[in-house]
C-alpha positions as CSV (number, residue, x, y, z in Angstrom):
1,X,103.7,76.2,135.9
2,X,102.9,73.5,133.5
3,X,105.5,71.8,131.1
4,X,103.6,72.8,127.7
5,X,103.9,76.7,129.6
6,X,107.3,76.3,130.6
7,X,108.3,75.7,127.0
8,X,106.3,78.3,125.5
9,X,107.6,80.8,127.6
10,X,111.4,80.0,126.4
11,X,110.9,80.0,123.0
12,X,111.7,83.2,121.6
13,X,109.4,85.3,119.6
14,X,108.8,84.9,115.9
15,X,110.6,86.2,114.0
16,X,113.5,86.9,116.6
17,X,116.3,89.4,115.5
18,X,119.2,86.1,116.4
19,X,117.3,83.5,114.1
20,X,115.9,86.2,111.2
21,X,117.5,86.9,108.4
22,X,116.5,90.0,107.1
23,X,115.1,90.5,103.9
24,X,114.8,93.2,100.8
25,X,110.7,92.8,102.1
26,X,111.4,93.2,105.8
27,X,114.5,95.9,105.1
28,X,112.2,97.9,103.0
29,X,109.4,97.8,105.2
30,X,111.2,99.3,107.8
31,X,112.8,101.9,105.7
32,X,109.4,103.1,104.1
33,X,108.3,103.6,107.9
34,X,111.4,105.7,108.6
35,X,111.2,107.6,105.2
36,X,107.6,108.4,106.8
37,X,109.3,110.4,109.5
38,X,112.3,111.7,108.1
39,X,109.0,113.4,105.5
40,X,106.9,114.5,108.1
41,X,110.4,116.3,110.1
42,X,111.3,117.7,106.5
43,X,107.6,119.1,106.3
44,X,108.0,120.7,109.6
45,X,111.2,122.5,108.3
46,X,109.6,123.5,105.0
47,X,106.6,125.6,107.3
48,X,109.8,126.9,109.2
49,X,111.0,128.4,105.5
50,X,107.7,129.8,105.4
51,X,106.9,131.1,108.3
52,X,110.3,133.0,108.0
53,X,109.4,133.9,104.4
54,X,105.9,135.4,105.8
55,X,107.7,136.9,109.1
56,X,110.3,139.2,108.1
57,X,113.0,139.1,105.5
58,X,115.4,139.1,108.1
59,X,114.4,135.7,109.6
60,X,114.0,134.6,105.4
61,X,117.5,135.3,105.5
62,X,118.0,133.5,108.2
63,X,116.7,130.3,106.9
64,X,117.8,130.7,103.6
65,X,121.3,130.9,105.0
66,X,120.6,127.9,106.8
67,X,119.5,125.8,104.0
68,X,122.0,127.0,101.7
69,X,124.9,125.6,104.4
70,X,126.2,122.2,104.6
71,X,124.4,120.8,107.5
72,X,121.1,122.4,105.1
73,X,122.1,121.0,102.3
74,X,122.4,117.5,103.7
75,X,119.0,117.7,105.1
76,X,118.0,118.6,102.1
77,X,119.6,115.8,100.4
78,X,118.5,113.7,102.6
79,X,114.5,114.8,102.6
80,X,114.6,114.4,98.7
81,X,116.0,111.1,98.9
82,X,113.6,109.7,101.2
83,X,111.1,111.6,99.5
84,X,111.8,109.4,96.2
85,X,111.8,106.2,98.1
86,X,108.5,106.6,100.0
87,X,107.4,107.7,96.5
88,X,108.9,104.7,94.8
89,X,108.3,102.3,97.8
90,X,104.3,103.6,97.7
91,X,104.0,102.9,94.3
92,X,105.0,99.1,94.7
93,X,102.4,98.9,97.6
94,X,99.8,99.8,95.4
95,X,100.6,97.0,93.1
96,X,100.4,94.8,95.9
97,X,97.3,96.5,97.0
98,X,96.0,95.3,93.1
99,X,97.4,91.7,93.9
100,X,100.5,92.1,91.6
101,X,103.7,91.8,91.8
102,X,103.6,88.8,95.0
103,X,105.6,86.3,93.5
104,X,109.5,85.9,95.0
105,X,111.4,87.3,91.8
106,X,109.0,90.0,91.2
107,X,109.2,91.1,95.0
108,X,113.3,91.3,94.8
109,X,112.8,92.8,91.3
110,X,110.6,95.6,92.4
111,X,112.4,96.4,95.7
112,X,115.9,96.7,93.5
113,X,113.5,99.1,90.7
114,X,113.0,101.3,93.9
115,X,116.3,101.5,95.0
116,X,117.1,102.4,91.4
117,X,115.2,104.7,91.4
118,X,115.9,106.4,94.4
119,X,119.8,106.8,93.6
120,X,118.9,108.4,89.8
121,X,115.7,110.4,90.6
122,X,118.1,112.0,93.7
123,X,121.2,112.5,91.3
124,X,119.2,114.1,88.8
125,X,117.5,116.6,91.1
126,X,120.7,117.1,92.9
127,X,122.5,117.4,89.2
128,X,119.7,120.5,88.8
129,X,120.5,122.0,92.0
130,X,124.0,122.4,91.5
131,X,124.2,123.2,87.7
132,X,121.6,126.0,88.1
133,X,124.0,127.3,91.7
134,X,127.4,127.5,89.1
């Protein structure tokens, strides 16, 4: 093994989780990727709801009952808030997409205007849940 080999081979990889310092750009990355699945694993429990709804009214009940616990409600909860942040999140990519919004104080602006909007879009819808259940 050469000498210029044997160096390259203990550098670490860039950028390596013990030197990087993650960022709102990286942190929201990642979560827009994991938003993606928690969507596609809360579309997969919305054709549950109805295929039960189609089935039988027994198995409607079922799922109904389900949803309407706590361990429902909290996927629920959870689905609409990553709904609003893959919603919010998207919408700041197309800006980029349009070449807007690159500079450093506008990226860290828009990534807190999503997380805004995430928390009040998911307490109003939640607010409307539980106001029309009392």
């Amino acid at each position: 093994m050469t000498q210029n080999a044997l160096i390259k081979s203990q550098r670490p990889l860039s950028p390596h989780l013990q030197v990087y310092r993650p960022q709102i750009t990286s942190v929201m990355s990642i979560l827009h990727r994991i938003t993606g699945v928690v969507l596609s694993v809360g579309a997969l429990l919305f054709v549950w709801w109805l295929w039960a709804a189609a089935y039988s009214p027994e198995c409607f009940k079922f799922v109904q009952g389900f949803f309407a616990g706590w361990a429902g409600k909290i996927l629920l909860f959870g689905w609409s808030a990553a709904f609003y942040y893959h919603l919010g999140n998207g919408i700041r990519h197309l800006f980029w997409d349009m070449g807007k919004g690159f500079e450093l104080s506008s990226v860290n602006r828009s990534g807190l205007m999503v997380l805004v909007f995430v928390i009040v879009a998911t307490a109003v819808t939640w607010m409307a849940v539980f106001s029309e259940v009392l």
